[in-house]
C-alpha positions as CSV (number, residue, x, y, z in Angstrom):
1,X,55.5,158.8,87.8
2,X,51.9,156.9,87.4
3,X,52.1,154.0,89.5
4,X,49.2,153.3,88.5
5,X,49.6,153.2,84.8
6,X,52.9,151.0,85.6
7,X,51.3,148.6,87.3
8,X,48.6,148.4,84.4
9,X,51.2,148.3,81.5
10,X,53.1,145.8,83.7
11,X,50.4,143.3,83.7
12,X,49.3,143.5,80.0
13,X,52.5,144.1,78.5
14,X,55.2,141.3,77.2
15,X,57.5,139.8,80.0
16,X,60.3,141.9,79.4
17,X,58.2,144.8,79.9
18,X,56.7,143.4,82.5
19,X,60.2,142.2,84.0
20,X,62.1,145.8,83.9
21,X,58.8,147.6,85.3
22,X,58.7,145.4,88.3
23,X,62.8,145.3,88.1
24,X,63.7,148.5,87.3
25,X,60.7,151.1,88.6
26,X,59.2,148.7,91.4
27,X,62.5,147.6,92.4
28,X,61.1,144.1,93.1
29,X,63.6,141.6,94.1
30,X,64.3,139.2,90.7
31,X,64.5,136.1,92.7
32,X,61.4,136.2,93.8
33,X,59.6,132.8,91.6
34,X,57.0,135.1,89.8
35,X,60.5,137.0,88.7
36,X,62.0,133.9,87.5
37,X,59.2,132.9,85.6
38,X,59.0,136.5,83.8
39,X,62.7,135.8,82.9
40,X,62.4,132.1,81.7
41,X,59.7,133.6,79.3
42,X,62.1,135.7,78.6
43,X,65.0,133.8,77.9
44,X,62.7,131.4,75.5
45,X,61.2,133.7,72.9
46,X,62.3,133.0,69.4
47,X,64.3,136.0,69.3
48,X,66.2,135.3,72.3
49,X,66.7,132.0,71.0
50,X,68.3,133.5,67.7
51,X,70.6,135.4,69.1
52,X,71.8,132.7,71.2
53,X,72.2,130.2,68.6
54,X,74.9,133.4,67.2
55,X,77.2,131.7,70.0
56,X,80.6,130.7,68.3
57,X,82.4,127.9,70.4
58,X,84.8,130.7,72.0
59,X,81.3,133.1,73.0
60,X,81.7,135.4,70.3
61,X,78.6,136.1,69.1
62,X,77.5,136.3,65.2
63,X,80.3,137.0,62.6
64,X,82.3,140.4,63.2
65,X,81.7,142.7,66.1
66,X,79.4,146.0,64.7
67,X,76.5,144.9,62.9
68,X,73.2,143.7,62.9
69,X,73.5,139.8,64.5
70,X,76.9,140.2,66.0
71,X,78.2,141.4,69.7
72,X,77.2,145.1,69.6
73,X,73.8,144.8,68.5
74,X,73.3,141.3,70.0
75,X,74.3,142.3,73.6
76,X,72.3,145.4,73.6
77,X,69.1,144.0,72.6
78,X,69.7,141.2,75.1
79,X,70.0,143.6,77.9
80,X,67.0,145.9,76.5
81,X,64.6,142.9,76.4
82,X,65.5,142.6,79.9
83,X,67.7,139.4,80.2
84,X,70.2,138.9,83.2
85,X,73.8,140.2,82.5
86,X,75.0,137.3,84.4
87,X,73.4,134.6,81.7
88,X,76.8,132.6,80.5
89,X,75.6,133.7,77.2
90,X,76.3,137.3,77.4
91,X,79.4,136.7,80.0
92,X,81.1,134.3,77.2
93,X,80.4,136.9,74.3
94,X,82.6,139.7,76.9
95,X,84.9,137.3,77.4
96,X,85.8,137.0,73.7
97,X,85.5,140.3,73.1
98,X,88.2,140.8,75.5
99,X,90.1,137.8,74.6
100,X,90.6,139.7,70.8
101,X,92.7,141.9,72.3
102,X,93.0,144.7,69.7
103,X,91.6,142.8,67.0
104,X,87.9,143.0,67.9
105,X,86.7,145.2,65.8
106,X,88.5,143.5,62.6
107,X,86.3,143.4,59.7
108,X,83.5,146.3,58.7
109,X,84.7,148.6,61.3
110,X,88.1,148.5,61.5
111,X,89.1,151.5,58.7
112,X,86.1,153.5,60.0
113,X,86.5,152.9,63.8
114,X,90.3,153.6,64.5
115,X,90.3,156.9,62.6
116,X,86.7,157.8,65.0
117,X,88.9,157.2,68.5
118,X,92.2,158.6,67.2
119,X,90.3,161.8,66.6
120,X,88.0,161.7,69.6
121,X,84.8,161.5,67.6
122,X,84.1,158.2,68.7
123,X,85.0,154.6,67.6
124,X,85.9,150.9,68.4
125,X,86.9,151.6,71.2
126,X,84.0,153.5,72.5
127,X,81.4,151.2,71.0
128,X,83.1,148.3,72.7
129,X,83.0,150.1,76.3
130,X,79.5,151.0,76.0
131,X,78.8,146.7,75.1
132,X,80.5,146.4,78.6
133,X,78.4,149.2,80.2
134,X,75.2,147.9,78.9
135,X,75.7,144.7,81.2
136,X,77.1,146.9,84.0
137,X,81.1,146.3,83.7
138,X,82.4,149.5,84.1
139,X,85.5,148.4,86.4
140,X,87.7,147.6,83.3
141,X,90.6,150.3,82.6
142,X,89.5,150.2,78.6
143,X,86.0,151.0,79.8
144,X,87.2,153.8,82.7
145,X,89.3,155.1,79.7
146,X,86.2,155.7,77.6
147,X,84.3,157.1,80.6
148,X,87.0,159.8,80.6
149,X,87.2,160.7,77.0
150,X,83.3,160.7,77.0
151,X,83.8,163.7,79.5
152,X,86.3,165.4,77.7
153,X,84.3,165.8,74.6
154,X,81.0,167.1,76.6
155,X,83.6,169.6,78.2
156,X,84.7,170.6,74.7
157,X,80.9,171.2,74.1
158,X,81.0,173.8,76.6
159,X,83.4,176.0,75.2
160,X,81.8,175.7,71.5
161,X,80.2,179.7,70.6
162,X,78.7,178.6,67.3
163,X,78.2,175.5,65.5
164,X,80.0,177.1,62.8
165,X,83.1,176.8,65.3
166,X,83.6,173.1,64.9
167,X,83.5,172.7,60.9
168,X,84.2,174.2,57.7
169,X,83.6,173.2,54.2
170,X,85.5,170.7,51.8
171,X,84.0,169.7,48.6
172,X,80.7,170.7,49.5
173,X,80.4,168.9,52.6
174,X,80.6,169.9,56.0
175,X,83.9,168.2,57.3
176,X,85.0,168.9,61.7
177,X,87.9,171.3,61.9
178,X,90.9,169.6,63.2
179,X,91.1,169.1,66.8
180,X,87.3,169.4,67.7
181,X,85.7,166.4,69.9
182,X,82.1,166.4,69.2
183,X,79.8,163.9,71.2
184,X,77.8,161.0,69.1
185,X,75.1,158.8,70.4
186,X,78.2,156.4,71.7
187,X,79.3,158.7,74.5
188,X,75.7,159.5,75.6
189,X,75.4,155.8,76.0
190,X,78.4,155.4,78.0
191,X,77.7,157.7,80.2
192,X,74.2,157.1,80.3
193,X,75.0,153.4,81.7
194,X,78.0,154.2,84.0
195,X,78.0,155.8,87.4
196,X,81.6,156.2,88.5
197,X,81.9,159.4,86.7
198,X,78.3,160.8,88.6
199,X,79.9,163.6,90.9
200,X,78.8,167.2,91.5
201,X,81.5,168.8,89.2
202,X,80.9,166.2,86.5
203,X,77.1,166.2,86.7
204,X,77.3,170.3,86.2
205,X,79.3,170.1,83.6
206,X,77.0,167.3,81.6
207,X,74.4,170.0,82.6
208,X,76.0,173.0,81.1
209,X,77.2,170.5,78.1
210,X,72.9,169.3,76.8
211,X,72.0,173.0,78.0
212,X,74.7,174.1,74.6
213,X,73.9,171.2,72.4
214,X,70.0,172.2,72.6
215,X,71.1,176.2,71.9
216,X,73.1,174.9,69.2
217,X,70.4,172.9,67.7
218,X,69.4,171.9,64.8
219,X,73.0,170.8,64.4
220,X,73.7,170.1,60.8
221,X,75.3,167.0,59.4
222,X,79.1,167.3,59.8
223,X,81.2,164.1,58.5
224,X,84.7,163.2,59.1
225,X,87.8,164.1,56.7
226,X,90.4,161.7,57.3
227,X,93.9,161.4,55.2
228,X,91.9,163.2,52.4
229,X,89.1,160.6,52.5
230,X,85.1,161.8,54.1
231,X,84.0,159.7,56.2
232,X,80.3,159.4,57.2
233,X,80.0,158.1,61.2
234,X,76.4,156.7,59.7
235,X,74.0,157.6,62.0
236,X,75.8,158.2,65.1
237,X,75.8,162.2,65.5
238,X,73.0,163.7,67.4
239,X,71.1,166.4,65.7
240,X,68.6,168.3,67.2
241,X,68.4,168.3,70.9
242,X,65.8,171.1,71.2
243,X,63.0,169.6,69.0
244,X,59.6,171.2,68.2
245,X,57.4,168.5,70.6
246,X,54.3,169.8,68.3
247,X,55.6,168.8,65.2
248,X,58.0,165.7,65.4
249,X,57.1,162.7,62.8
250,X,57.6,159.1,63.9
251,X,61.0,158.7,63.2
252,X,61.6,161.6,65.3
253,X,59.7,160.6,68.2
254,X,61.7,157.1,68.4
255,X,65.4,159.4,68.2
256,X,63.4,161.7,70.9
257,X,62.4,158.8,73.1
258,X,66.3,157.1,72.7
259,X,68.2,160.3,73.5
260,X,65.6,161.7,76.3
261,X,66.0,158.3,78.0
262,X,69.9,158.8,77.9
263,X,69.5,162.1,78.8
264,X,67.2,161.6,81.7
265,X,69.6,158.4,82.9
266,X,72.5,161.0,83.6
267,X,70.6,163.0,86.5
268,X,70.4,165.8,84.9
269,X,67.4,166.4,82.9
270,X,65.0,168.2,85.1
271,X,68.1,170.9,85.6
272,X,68.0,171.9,81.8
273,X,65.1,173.9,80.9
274,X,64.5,172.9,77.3
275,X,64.9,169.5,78.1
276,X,62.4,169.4,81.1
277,X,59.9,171.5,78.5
278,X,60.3,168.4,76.3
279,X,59.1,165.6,79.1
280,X,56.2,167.7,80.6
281,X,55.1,168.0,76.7
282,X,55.1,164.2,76.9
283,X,53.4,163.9,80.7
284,X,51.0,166.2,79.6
285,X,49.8,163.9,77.0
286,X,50.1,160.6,79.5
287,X,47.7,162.8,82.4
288,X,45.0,163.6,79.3
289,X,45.6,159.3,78.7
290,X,45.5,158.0,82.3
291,X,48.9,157.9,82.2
292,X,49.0,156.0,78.4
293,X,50.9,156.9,75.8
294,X,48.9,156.5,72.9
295,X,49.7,158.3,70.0
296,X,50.2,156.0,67.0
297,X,53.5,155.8,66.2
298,X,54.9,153.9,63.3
299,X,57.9,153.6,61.8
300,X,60.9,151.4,61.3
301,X,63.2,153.1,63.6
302,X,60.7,151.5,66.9
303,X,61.0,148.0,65.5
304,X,63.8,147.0,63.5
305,X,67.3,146.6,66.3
306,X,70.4,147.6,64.7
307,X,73.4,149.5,65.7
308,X,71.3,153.0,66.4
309,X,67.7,152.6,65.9
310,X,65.3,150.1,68.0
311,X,62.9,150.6,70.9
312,X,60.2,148.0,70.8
313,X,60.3,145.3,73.0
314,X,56.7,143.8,72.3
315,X,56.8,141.0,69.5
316,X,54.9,142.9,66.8
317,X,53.3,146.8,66.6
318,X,50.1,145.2,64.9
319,X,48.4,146.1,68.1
320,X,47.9,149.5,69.1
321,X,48.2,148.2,72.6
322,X,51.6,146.6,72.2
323,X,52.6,150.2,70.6
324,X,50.8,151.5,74.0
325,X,53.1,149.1,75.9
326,X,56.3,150.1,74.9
327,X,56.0,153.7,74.3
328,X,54.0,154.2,77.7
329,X,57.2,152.3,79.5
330,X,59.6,154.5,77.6
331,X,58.1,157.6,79.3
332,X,57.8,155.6,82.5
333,X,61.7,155.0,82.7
334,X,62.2,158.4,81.8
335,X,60.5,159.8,84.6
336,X,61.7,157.2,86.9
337,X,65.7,158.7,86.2
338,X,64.0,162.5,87.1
């Protein structure tokens, strides 16, 4: 990593950049007053201050519990731009979360999510541990739960010969054959955010589990058949872990960037050869740069938050610095994880 290049990025960037550079690479100590300032900056930008008008009077935050301006979305982008997980904001919104018992998910994901966890592919309940993970509560049994099944289906991965071994054709789409787990972004987040599970047998086993999903790659889109009815997990499946660096387009770039990050956050990246190829691709282009990232990059999937897309943490991408900022401090916490 360029500590150099850190320390530059840290003191032109936003405060939330600035806040998890100094927090998370520099391991400075947040209570330090230059800290606290970062974070009251922080805590009053206008999209902050959005998100925490969402509050209901029981915490819950926003309307229902998947989509843009409710729990999920809100909690993640809170703890991406670098707020405190302790802030009564976010500890309210768990609390309701919890306090809906079964019912959380009521609303826009309930017919899609319970169908994705009874079939291991990933639903309400996994979505709702990786909320909890993001702000570092992994101690609750629904969360531990999660952690497990997360494991299982990457150890399902490992035994897979052929990607035409988990689906088959129905109507002319490509529906998973009964019993097969396959992973989504969901249980790379999970894992990605929890350390319980990090042992030597688990951690070779993720290892073996990326090294198949990038021989398997590209990995077409496979959707869900459920009581006769397709079902499309939106964007949630992972498609191509072995990408061409040469030739990726912006939107694939931001998808590269999200899933490397995960990836890298596990332990295990430098083990598994294509992904290691991918990141020196990338340091090769930060030493030509001084350690900057500056390819132009635009696109959507950087700047709007939602569910599965959003990276950019500076306030607009009009500036090719503030696209500098948070791309070069993407590739910074990647190599910090190596």
């Amino acid at each position: 990593m360029n500590k150099q290049a850190a320390s530059h990025i840290s003191e032109r960037a936003c405060p939330s950049i600035s806040y998890r550079i100094r927090k998370e690479i520099f391991h400075e100590d947040i209570t330090k007053p230059d800290m606290q300032a970062l974070q009251s900056e922080i805590l009053n930008e206008s999209e902050i201050l959005s998100i925490f008008s969402l509050k209901n009077q029981d915490g819950w935050l926003g309307g229902l519990f998947h989509g843009v301006d409710e729990p999920e979305c809100s909690i993640r982008y809170l703890m991406e731009k670098g707020v405190e997980p302790g802030h009564p904001i976010i500890q309210n919104a768990l609390n309701a979360i919890i306090a809906r018992g079964d019912k959380f998910d009521e609303g826009s994901m309930y017919r899609v999510g319970k169908p994705l966890d009874s079939l291991h592919i990933g639903g309400s309940k996994l979505i709702k541990a990786c909320v909890f993970a993001y702000t570092g509560n992994e101690n609750y049994d629904f969360v531990k739960e999660q952690i497990n099944e997360s494991l299982d289906v990457f150890r399902y991965v490992c035994g897979v010969e052929s990607i035409a071994d988990i689906y088959y054709e129905y109507k002319d789409k490509l529906v998973f054959k009964s019993g097969v787990m396959w992973p989504c972004i969901y249980h790379l987040r999970l894992l990605a955010n929890t350390d319980s599970w990090k042992n030597t047998k688990n951690q070779e086993m993720m290892e073996k589990a990326i090294s198949k999903l990038t021989d398997l790659s590209p990995i077409p889109n496979v959707k869900l058949l459920y009581n006769h009815q397709i079902i499309s997990p939106a964007s949630a499946f992972m498609n191509n872990f072995n990408d061409n660096m040469n030739s990726l387009n912006a939107k694939e770039w931001m998808l590269w960037f999200h899933r490397t990050e995960l990836i890298a956050k596990l332990g295990i990246a430098a083990r598994i050869s294509s992904i290691k190829r991918q990141i020196d691709y990338v340091n090769n282009l930060l030493k030509e740069n001084d350690g900057v990232f500056i390819k132009k990059l635009h696109h959507y999937y950087f700047t709007k938050w939602t569910q599965y897309i959003g990276l950019a943490l500076e306030d607009n991408w009009k500036s090719s610095d503030k696209i500098e900022n948070d791309l070069t401090f993407r590739c910074l916490l990647i190599n910090s994880y190596l």
